[in-house]
N, C-alpha and C positions, 0 to 999 in steps of 0.2 A: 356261632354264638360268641366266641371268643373275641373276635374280629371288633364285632357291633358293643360289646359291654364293656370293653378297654382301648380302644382304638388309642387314645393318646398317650396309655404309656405304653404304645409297642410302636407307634410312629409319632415322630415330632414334627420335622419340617415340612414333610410330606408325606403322605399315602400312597399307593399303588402298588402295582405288581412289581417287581423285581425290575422289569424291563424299564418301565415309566421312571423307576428312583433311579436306574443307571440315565437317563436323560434327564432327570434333575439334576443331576450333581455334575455331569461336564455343562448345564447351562450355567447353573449356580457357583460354577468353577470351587464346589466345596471338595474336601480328600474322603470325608465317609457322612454315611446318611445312616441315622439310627432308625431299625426297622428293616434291614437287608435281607436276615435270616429268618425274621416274621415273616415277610412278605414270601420268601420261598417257601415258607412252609403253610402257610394261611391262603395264600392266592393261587396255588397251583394251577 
């Protein structure tokens, strides 16, 4: 429920599991992606 009623302020640049934001961020050559800790705890 969490997930679906707030998606944009718990992820900004991207969404996904934990795994998919660690492969946006060495594509996107960024240092952090907001959502890291969401995501481990919402996408398990």
């Amino acid at each position: 429920m969490t997930l679906t009623t707030s998606f944009e302020q718990h992820f900004s640049a991207a969404g996904g599991s934990e795994h998919m934001l660690q492969q946006f961020k060495q594509h996107t050559d960024h240092r952090r992606i907001r959502g890291m800790a969401k995501a481990r705890v919402l996408l398990q």
